[in-house]
C-alpha distance (Angstrom), angle and dihedral (degrees) to the residues before:
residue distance angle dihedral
X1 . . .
X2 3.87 . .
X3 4.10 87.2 .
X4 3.68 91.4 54.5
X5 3.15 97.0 51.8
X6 3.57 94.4 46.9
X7 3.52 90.5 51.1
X8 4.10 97.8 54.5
X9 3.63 82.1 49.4
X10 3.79 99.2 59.5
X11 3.72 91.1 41.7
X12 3.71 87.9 56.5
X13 3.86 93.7 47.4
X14 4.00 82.7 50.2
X15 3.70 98.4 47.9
X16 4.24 88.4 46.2
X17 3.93 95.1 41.3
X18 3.97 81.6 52.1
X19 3.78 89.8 57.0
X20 3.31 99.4 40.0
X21 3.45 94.0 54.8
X22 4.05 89.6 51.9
X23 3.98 92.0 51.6
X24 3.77 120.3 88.4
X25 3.62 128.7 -129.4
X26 3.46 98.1 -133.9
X27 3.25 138.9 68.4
X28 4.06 128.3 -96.8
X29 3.80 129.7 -139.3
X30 3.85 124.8 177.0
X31 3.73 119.3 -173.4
X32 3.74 130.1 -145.3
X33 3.84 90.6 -96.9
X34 3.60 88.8 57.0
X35 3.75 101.9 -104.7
X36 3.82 125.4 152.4
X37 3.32 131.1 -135.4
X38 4.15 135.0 175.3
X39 4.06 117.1 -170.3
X40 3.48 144.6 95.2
X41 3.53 128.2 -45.1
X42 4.37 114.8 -145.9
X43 3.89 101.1 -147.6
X44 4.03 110.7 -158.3
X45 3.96 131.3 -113.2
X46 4.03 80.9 -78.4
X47 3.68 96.6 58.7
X48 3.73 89.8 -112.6
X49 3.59 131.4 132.3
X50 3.66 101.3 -140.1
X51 3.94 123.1 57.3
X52 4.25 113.1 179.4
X53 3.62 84.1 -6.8
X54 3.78 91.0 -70.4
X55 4.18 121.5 119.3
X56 3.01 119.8 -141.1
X57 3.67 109.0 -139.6
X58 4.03 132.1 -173.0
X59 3.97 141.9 -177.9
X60 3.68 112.5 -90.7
X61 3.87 87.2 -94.5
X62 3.87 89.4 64.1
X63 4.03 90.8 -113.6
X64 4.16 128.1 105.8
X65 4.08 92.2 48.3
X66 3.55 108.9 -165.4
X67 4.08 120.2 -174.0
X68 4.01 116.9 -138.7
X69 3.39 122.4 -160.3
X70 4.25 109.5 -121.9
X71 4.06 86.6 -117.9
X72 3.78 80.8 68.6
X73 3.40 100.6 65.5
X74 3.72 145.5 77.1
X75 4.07 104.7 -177.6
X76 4.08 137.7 -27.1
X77 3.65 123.2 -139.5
X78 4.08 108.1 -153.6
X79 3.67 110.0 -162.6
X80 3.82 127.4 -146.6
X81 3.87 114.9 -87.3
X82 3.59 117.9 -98.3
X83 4.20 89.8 -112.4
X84 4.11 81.9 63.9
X85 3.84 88.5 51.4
X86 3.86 92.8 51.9
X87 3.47 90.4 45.8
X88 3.66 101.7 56.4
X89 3.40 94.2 35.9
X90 4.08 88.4 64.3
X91 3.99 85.6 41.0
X92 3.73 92.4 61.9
X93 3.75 96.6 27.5
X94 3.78 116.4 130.4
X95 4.06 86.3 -108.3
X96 4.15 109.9 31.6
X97 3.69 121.6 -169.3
X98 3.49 114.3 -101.1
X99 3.76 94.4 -106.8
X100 3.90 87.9 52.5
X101 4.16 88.0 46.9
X102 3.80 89.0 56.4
X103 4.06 94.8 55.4
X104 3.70 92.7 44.4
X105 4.23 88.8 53.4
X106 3.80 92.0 47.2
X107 3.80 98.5 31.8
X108 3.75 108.2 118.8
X109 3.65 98.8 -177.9
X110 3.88 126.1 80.3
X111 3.61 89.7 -162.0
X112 4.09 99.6 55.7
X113 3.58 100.1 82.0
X114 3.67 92.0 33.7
X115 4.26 106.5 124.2
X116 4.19 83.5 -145.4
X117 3.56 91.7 60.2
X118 3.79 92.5 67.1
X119 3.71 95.8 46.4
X120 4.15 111.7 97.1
X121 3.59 126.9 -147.3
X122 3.74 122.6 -150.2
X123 3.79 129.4 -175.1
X124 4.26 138.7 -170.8
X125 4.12 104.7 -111.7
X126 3.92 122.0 -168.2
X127 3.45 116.0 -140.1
X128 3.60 97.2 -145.3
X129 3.98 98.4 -156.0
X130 4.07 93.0 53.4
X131 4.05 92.9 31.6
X132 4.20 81.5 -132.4
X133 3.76 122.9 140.8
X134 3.99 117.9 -152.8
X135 3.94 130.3 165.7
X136 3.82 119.9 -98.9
X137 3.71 135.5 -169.7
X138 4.07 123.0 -117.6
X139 3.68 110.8 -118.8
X140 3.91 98.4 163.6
X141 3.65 133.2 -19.6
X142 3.59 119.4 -152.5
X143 3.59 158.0 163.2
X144 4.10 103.8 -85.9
X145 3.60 92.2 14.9
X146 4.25 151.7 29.1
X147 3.78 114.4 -147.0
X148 3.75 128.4 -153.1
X149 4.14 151.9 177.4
X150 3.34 137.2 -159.7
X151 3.71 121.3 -171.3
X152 4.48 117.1 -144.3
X153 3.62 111.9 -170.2
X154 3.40 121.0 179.1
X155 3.95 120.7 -117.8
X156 3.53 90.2 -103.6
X157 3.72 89.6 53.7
X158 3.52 88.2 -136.6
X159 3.68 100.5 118.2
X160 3.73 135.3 29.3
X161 3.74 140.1 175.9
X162 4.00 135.5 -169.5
X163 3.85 121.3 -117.0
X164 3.52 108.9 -158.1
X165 3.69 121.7 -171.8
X166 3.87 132.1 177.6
X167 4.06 127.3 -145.9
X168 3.76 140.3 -177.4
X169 3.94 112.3 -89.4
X170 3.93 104.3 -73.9
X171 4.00 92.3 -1.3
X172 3.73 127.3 131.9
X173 4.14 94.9 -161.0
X174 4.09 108.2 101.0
X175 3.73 104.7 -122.8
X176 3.61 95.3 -179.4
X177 3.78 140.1 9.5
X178 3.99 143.9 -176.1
X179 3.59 148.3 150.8
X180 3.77 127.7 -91.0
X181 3.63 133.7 179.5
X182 3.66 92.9 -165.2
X183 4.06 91.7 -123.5
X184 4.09 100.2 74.7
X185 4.05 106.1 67.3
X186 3.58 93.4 157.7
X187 3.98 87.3 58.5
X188 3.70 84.6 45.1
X189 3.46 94.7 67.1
X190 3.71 94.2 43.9
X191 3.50 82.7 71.8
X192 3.37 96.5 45.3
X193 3.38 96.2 58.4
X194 3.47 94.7 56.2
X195 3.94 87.8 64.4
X196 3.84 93.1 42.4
X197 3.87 93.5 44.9
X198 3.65 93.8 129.7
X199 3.63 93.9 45.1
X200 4.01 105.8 97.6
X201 3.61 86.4 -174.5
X202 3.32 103.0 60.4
X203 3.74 94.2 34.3
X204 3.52 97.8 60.8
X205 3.71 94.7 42.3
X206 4.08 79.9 60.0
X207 3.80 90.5 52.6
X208 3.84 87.4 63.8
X209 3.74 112.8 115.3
X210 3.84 113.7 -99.7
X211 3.49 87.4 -9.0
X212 3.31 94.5 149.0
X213 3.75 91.5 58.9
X214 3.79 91.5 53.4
X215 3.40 100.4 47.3
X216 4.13 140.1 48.4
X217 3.58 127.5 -127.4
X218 3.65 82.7 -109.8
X219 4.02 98.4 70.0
X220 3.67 84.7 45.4
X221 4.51 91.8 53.5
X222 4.54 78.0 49.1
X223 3.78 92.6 45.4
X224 3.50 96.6 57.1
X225 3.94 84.3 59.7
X226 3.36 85.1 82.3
X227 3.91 97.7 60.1
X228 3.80 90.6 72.1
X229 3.75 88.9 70.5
């Protein structure tokens, strides 16, 4: 038993020290004219990665900063930090710490110490009723539906709230939008609902009692997969 265990465990180390090696350090943007470029991205006192919707973009050595102006750009591709690196490179080292060993025996999902799973995707959205384009977050991308977040903090960073918006599979045009806090999932799929209306599926999932304390928004962003049938 202990030998098959052992041995699911070094095939998963292989298959995530494989992708590790295959994912870049740095971060990605491509441009509306279909330009490439790999570098550093210079997040503001916020943390985010857009200030006056300009990025602020650098060489992979963090020097030659250029800002580009959000009308610019097609998508950004933030890569993990190099601490994450380090750290799974230990995790699926040959001989983990013990610490490390213990997650990997009790770790349940094959995604966790995935190096893809810590890269974030961003992409331009048009609103379509203000003819304004801002940069969201990728949350989930599926088969009826795209999901996104933006986070607005104020300049005191003392307050923040969650913009999430919904598009067409591979569209850029907002189809639907709301406010989140991030603390009130059961009001989150209120609002959901209201997009998925017409989805029996994922309506009468919602109808479930306490559903929304057995489930994460996540099973809810994989359910509606199944409104594209």
């Amino acid at each position: 038993m202990r030998t098959h265990i052992l041995l699911i465990l070094l095939i998963f180390s292989f298959e995530v020290i494989n992708s590790q090696e295959k994912v870049s350090e740095y971060d990605k943007v491509e441009f509306i004219d279909g330009i490439v470029k790999e570098g550093k991205i210079k997040k503001n006192l916020k943390g985010e990665i857009l200030t006056n919707k300009q990025l602020k973009f650098c060489d992979t050595r963090g020097l030659n900063c250029v800002k580009y102006p959000i009308n610019e750009i097609d998508n950004v591709t933030v890569a993990p930090s190099k601490l994450i690196f380090k750290q799974l490179k230990e995790i699926n080292s040959k001989n983990p710490g013990k610490r490390y060993k213990k997650l990997l025996e009790k770790n349940k999902d094959p995604n966790r110490f995935k190096i893809e799973t810590y890269i974030e995707y961003y992409k331009v959205l048009l609103s379509p009723k203000k003819g304004t384009r801002n940069l969201y977050k990728l949350k989930y991308s599926g088969k009826s539906a795209d999901f996104y977040i933006r986070e607005v903090t104020t300049n005191d960073l003392r307050l923040s709230t969650n913009i999430e918006v919904i598009t067409k599979p591979n569209s850029i045009i907002i189809e639907y939008k709301y406010n989140s806090s991030g603390h009130n999932k059961k009001r989150d799929l209120e609002k959901l609902s209201e997009y998925f209306k017409d989805c029996s599926v994922f309506i009468n999932e919602l109808k479930k009692k306490n559903v929304h304390k057995k489930q994460d928004l996540n099973y809810f962003y994989k359910l509606s997969d199944q409104c594209a049938l």
